[in-house]
Structures are given as C-alpha cells and as structure tokens.
N, CA, C and O atoms as a Tinker XYZ file with bonds, in Angstrom:
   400  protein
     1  N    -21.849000   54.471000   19.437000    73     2
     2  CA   -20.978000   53.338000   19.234000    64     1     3
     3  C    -19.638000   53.612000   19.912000    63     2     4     5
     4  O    -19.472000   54.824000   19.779000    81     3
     5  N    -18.734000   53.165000   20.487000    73     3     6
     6  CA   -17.886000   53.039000   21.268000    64     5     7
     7  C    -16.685000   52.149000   20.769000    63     6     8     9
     8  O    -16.831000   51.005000   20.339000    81     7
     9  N    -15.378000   52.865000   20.885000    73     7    10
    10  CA   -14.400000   52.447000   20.222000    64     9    11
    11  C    -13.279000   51.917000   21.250000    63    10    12    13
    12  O    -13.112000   52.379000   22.378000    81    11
    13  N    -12.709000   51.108000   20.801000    73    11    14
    14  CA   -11.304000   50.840000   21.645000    64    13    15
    15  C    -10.640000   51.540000   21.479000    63    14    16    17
    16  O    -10.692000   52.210000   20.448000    81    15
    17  N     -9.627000   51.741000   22.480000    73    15    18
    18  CA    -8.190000   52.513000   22.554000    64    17    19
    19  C     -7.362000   52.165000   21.677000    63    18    20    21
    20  O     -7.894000   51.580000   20.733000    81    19
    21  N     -5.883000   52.333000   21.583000    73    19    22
    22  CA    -4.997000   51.581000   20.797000    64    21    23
    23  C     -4.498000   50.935000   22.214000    63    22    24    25
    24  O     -4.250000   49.754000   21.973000    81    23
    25  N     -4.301000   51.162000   23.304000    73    23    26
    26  CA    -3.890000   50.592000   24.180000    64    25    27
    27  C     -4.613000   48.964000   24.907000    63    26    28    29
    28  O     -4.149000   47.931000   25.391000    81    27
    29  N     -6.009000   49.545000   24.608000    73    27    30
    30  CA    -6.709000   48.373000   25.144000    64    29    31
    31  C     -6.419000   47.365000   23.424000    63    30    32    33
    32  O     -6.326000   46.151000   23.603000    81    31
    33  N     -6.339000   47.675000   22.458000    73    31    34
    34  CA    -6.635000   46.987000   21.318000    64    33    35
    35  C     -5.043000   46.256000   21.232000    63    34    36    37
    36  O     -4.879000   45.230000   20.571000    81    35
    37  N     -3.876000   46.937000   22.001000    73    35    38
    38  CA    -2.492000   46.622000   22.019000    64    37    39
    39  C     -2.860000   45.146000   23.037000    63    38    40    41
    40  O     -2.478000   44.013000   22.745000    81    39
    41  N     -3.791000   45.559000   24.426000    73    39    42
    42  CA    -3.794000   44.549000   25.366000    64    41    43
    43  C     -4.360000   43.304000   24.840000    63    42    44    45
    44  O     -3.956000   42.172000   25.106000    81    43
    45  N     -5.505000   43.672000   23.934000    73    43    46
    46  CA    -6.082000   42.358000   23.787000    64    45    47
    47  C     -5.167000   42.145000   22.816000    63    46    48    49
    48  O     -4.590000   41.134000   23.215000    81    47
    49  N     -4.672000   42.461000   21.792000    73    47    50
    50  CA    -3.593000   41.757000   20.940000    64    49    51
    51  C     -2.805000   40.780000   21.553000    63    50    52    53
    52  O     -2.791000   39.644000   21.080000    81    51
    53  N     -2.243000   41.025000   22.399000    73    51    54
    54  CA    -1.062000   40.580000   23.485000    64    53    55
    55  C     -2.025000   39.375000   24.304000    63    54    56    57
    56  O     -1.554000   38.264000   24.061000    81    55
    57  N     -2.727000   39.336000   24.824000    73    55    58
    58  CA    -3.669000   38.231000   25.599000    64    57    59
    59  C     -4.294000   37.381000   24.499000    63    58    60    61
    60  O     -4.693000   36.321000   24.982000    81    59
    61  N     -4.511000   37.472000   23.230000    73    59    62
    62  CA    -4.653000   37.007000   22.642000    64    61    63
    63  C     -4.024000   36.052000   22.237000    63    62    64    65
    64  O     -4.517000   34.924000   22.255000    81    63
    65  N     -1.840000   36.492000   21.429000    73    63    66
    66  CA    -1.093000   35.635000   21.560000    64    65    67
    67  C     -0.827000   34.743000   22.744000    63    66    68    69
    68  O     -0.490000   33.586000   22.493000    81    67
    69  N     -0.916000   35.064000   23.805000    73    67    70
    70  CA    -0.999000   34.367000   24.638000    64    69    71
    71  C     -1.475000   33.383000   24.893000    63    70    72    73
    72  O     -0.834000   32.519000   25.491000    81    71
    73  N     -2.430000   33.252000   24.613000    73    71    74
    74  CA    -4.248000   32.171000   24.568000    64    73    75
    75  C     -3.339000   31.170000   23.388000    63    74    76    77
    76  O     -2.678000   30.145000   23.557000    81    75
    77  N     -3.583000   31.819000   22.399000    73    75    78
    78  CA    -3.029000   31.216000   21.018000    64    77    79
    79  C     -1.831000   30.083000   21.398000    63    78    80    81
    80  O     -1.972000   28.898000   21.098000    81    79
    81  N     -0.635000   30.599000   22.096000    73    79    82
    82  CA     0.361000   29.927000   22.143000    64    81    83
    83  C      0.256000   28.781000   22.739000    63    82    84    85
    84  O      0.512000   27.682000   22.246000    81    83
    85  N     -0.365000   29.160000   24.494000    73    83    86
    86  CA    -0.349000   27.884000   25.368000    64    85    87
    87  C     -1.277000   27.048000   24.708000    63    86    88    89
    88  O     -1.256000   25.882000   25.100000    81    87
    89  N     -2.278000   27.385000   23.601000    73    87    90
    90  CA    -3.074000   26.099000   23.183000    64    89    91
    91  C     -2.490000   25.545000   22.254000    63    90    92    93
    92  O     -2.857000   24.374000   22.161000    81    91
    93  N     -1.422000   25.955000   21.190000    73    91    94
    94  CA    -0.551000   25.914000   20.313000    64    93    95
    95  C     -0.273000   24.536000   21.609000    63    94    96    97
    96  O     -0.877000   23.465000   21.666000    81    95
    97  N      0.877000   25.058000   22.570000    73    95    98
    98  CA     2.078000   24.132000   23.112000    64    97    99
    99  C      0.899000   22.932000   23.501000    63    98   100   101
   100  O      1.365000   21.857000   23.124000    81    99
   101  N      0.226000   22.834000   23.807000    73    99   102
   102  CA    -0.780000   21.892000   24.692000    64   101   103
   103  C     -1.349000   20.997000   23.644000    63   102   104   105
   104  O     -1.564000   19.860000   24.063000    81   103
   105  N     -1.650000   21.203000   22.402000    73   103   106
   106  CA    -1.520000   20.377000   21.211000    64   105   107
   107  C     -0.693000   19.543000   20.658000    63   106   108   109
   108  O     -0.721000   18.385000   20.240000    81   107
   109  N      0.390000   20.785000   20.793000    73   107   110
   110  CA     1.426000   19.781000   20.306000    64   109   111
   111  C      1.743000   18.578000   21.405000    63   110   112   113
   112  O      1.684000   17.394000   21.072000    81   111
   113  N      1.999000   18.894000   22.405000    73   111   114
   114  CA     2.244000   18.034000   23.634000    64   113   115
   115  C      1.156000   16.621000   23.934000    63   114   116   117
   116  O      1.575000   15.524000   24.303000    81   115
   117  N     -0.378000   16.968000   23.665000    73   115   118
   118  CA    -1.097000   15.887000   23.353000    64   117   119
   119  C     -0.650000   15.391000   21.823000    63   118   120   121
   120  O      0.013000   14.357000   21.904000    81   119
   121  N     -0.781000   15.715000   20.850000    73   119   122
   122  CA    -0.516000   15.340000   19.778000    64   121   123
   123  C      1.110000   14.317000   19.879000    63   122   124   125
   124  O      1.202000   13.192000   19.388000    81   123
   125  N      1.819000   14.759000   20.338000    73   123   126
   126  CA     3.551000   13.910000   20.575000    64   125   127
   127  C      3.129000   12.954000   21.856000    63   126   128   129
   128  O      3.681000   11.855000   21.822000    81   127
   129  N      2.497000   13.113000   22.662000    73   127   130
   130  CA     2.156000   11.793000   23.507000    64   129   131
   131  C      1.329000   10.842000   22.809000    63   130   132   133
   132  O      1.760000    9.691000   22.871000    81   131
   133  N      0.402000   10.980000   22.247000    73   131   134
   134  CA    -0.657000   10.232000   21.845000    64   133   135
   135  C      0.031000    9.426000   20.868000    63   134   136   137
   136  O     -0.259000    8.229000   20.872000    81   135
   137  N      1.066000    9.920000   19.850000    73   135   138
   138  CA     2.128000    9.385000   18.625000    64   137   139
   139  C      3.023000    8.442000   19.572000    63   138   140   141
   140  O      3.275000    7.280000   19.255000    81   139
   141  N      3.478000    9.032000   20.749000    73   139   142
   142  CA     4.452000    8.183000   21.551000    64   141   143
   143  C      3.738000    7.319000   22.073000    63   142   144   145
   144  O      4.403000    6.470000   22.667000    81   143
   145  N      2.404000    7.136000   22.112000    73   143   146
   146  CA     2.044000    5.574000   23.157000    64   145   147
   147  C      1.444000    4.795000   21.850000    63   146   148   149
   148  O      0.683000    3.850000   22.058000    81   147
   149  N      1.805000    5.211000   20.355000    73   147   150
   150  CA     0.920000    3.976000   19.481000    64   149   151
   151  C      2.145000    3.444000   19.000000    63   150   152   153
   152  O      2.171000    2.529000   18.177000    81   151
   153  N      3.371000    4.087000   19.573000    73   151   154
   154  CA     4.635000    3.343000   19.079000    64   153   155
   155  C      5.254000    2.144000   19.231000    63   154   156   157
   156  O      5.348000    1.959000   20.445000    81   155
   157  N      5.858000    0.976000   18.468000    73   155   158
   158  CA     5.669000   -0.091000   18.684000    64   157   159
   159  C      7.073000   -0.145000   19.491000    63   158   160   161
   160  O      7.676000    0.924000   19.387000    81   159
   161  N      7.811000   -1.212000   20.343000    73   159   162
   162  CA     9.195000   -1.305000   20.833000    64   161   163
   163  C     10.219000   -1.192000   19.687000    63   162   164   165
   164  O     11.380000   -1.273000   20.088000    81   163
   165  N     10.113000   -1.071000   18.724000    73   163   166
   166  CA    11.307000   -1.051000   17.341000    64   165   167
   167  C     11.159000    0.037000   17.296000    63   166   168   169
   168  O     12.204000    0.621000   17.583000    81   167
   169  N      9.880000    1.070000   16.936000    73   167   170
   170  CA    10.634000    2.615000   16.868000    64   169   171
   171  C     10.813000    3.576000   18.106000    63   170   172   173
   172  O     11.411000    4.652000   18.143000    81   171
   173  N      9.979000    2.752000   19.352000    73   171   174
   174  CA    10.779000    3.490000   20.702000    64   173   175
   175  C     12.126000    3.218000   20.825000    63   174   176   177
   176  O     12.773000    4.125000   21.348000    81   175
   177  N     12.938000    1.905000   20.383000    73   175   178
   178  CA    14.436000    1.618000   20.129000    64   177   179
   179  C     15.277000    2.437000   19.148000    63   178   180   181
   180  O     16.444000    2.811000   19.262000    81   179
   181  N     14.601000    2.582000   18.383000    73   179   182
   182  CA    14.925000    3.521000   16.727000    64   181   183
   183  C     14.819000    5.327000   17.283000    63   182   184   185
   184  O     15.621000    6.247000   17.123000    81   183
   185  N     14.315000    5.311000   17.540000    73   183   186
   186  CA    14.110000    6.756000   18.353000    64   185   187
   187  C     15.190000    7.351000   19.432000    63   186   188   189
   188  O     15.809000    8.414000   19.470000    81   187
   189  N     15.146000    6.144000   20.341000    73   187   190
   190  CA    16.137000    6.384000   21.472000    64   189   191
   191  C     17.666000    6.650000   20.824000    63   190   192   193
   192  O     18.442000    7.476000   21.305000    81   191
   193  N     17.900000    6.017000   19.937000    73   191   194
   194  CA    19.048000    5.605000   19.219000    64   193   195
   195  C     19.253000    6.703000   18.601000    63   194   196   197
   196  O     20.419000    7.092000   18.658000    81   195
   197  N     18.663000    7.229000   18.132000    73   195   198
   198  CA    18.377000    8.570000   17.022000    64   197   199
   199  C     19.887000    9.571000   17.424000    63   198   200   201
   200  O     20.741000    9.838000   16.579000    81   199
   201  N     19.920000    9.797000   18.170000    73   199   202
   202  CA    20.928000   11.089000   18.777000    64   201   203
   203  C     22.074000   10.342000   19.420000    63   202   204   205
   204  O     23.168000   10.866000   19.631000    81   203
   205  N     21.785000    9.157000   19.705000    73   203   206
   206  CA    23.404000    8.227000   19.711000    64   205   207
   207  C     24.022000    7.941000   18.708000    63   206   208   209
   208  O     25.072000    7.302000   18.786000    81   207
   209  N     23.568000    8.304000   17.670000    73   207   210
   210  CA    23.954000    7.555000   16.208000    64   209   211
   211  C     24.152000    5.590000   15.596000    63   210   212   213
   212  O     24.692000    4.966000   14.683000    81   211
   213  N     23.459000    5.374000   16.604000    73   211   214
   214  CA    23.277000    3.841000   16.270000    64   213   215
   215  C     22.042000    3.605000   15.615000    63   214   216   217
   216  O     21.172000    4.457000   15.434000    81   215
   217  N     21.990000    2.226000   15.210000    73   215   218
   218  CA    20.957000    1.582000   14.873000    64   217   219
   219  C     21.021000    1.630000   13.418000    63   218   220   221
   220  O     22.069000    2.122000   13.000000    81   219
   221  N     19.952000    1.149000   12.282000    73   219   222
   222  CA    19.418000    1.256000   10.925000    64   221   223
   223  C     19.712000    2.631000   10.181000    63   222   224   225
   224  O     19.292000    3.686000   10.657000    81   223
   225  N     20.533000    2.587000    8.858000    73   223   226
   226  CA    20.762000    3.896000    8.494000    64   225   227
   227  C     19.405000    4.804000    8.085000    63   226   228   229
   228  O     18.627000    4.717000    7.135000    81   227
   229  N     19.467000    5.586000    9.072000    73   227   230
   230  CA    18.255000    6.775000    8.479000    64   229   231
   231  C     19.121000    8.346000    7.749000    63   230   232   233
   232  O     20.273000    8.778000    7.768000    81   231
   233  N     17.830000    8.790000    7.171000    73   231   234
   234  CA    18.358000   10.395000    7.060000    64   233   235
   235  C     17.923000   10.881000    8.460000    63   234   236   237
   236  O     18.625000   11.844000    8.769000    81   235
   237  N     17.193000   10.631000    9.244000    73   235   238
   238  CA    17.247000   11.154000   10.661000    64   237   239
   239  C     18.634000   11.088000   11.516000    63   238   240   241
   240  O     18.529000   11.550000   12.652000    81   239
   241  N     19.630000   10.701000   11.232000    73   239   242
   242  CA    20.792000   10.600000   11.809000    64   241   243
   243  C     21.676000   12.025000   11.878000    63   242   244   245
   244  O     22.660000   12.278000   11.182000    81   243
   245  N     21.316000   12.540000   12.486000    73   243   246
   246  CA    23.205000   13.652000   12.767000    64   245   247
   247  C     24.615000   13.182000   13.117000    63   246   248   249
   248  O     25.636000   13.833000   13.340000    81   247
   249  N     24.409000   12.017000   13.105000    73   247   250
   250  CA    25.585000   11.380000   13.302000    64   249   251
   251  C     25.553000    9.603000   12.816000    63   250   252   253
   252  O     24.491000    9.005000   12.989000    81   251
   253  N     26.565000    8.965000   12.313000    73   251   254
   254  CA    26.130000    7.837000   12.242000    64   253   255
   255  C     27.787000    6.986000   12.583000    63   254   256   257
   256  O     28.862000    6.878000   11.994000    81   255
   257  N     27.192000    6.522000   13.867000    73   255   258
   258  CA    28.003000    4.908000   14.654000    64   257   259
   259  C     28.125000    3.969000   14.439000    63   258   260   261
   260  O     29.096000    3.251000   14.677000    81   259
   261  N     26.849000    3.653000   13.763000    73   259   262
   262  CA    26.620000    2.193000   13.479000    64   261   263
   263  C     26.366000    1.266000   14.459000    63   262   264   265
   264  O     25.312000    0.633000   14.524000    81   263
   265  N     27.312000    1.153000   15.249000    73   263   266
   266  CA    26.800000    0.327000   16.643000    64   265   267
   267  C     27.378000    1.075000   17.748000    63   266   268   269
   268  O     27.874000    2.172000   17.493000    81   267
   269  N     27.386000    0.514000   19.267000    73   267   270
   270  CA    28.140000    1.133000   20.340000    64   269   271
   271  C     29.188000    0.342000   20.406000    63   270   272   273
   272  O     29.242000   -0.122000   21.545000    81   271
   273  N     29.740000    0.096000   19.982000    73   271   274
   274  CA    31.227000   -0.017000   19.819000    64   273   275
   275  C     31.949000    1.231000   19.341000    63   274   276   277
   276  O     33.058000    1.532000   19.783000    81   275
   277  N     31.315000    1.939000   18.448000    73   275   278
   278  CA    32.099000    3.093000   18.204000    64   277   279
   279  C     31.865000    4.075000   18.916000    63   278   280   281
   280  O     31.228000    3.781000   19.927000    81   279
   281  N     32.188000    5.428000   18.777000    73   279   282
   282  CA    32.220000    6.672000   19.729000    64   281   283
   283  C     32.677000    7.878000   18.843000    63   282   284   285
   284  O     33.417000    7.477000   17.944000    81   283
   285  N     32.516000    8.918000   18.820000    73   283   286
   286  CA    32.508000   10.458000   18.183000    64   285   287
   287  C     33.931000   10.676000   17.915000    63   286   288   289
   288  O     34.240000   11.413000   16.978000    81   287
   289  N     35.054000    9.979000   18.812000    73   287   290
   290  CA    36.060000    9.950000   18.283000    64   289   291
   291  C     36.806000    9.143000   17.512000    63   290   292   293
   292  O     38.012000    9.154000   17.265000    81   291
   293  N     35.574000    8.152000   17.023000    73   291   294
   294  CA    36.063000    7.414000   15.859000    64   293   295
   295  C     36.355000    7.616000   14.580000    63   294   296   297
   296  O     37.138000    6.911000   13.943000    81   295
   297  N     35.528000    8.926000   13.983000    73   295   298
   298  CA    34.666000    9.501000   12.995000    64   297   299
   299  C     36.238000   10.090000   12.576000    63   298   300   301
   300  O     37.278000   10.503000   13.089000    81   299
   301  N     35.622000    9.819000   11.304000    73   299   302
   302  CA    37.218000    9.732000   10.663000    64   301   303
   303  C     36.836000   10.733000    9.201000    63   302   304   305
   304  O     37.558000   11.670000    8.859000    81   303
   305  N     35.836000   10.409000    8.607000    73   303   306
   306  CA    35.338000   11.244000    7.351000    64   305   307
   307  C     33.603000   12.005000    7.955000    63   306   308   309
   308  O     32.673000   11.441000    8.531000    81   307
   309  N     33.729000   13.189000    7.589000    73   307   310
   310  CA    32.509000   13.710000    7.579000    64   309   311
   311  C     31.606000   14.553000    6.161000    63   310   312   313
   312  O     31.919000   15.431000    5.357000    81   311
   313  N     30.336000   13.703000    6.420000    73   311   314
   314  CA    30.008000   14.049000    4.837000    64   313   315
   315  C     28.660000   14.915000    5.737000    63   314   316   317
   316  O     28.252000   14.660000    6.870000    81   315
   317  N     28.177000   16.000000    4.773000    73   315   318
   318  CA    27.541000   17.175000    4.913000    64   317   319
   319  C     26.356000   16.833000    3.557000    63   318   320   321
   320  O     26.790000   16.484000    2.459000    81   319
   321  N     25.053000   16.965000    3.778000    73   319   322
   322  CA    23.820000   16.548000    3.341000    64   321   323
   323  C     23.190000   17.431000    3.443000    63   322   324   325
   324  O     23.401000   18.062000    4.479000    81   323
   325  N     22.279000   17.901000    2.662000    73   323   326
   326  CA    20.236000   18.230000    2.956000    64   325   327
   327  C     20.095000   17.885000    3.783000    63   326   328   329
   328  O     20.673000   16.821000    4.005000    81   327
   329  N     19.030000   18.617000    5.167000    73   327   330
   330  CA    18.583000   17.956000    5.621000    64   329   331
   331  C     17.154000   16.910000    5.037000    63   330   332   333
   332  O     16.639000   16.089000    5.797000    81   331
   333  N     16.798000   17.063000    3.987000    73   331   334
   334  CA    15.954000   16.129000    3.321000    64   333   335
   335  C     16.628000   14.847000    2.879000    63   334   336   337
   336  O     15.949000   13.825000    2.977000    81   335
   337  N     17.544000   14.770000    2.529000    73   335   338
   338  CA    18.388000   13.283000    2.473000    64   337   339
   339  C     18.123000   13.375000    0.336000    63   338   340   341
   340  O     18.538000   12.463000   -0.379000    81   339
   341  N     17.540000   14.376000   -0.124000    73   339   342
   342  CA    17.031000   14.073000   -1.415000    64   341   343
   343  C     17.956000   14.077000   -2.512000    63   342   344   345
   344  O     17.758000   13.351000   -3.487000    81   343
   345  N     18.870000   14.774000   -2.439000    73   343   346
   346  CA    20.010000   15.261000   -3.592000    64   345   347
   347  C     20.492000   13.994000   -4.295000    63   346   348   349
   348  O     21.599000   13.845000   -3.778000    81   347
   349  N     20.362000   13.189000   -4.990000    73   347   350
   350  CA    20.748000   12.073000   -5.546000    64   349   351
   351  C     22.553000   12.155000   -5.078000    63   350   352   353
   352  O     23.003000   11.252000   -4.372000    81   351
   353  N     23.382000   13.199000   -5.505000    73   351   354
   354  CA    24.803000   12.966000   -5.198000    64   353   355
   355  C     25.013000   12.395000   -3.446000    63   354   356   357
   356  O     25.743000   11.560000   -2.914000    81   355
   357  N     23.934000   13.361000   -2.944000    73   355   358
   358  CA    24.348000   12.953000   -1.800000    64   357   359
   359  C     24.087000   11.502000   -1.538000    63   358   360   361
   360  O     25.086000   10.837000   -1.265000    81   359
   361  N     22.947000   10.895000   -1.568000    73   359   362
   362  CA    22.271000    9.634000   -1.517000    64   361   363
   363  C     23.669000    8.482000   -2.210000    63   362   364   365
   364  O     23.997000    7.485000   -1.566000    81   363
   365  N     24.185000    8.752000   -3.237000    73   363   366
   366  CA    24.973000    7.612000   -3.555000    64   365   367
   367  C     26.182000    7.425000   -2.919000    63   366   368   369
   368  O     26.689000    6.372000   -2.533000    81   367
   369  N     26.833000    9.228000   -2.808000    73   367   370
   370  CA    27.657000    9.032000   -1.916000    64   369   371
   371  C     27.428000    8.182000   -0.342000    63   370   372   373
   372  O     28.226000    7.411000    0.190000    81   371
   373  N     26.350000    8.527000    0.061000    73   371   374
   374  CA    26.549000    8.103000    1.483000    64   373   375
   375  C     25.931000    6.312000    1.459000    63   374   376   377
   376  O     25.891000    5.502000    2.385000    81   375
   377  N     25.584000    6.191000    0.262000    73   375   378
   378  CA    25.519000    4.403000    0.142000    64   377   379
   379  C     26.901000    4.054000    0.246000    63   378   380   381
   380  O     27.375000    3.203000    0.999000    81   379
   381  N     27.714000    5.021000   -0.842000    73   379   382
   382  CA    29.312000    4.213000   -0.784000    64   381   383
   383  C     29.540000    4.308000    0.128000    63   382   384   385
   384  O     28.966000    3.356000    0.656000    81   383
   385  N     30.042000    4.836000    0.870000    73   383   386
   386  CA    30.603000    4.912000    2.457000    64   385   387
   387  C     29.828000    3.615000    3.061000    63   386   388   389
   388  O     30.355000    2.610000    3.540000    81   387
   389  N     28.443000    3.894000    2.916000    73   387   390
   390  CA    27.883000    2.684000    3.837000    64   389   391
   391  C     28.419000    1.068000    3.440000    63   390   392   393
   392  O     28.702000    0.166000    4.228000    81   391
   393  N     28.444000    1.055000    2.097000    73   391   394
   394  CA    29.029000   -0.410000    1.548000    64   393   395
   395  C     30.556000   -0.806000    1.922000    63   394   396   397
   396  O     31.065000   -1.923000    2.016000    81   395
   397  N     30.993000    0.199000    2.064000    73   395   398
   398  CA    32.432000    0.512000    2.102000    64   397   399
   399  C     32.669000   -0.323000    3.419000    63   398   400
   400  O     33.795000   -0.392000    3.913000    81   399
C-alpha cells in the first residue's frame, strides 16, 4: 500500500482550495446574474439608487438623501444602526427623523 508525502498531501490540499474557490466565485456570479435578469425596472431603479442614497426608505441604505436634490453635504444629523435595522429604539428613532 503506498502512502502520500506530506508534501504531495500539502499540494493536493492547495489545488484543491483552488478548484473549490473558482467554483465557489462562478456560482455566485451565475447565481447574481440569473437574480439580476428576473428583476423587474422598480428594483433595477431601487438598486441603482441604493449607494446614492435616494429613493424609498430601506434598511439597505448607508446613507439616506431622499431625493437628488440633496448631496452628502447636506447631512446635518447622523444616526448609527444594526446593520439588521431590528433594535426597536433604533426603528422609532429613524421613523421620527423620517416624519420630521
């Protein structure tokens, strides 16, 4: 019976992750195209918007504009959240502001 090295058992370790990863990235990449072409024009708009801070209040927002009329140097109060949006304090607070 015949044994591997630690060197050859190091190589295939290593070619292994390898294999693993690019099919990893190539999944994900079909998987995020295939999501991006069943998308309707409201959340390709909602999306685009995402990192401008416009549009419909989401917890997906890192920033929120409201419309393009405003700009990063408008931002006058900054409130700090979960990124889950779940904390009830946070949630009411950031309604007030929004009603406000």
């Amino acid at each position: 019976m015949d044994y591997i090295s630690q060197d050859q058992l190091s190589q295939l370790n290593s070619q292994t992750e390898t294999i693993l990863a690019s099919a990893h990235n190539m999944n994900l990449s079909l998987v995020r195209s295939s999501l991006e072409s069943k998308q309707t024009s409201e959340e390709r708009k909602f999306r685009s918007n995402l990192n401008k801070g416009y549009g419909a209040a989401s917890p997906l927002h890192k920033l929120r504009l409201f419309d393009e009329s405003n700009s990063e140097d408008d931002v006058r109060v900054t409130l700090y959240r979960d990124s889950a949006s779940w904390c009830p304090y946070g949630v009411s607070s950031f309604l007030f502001w929004l009603l406000k």
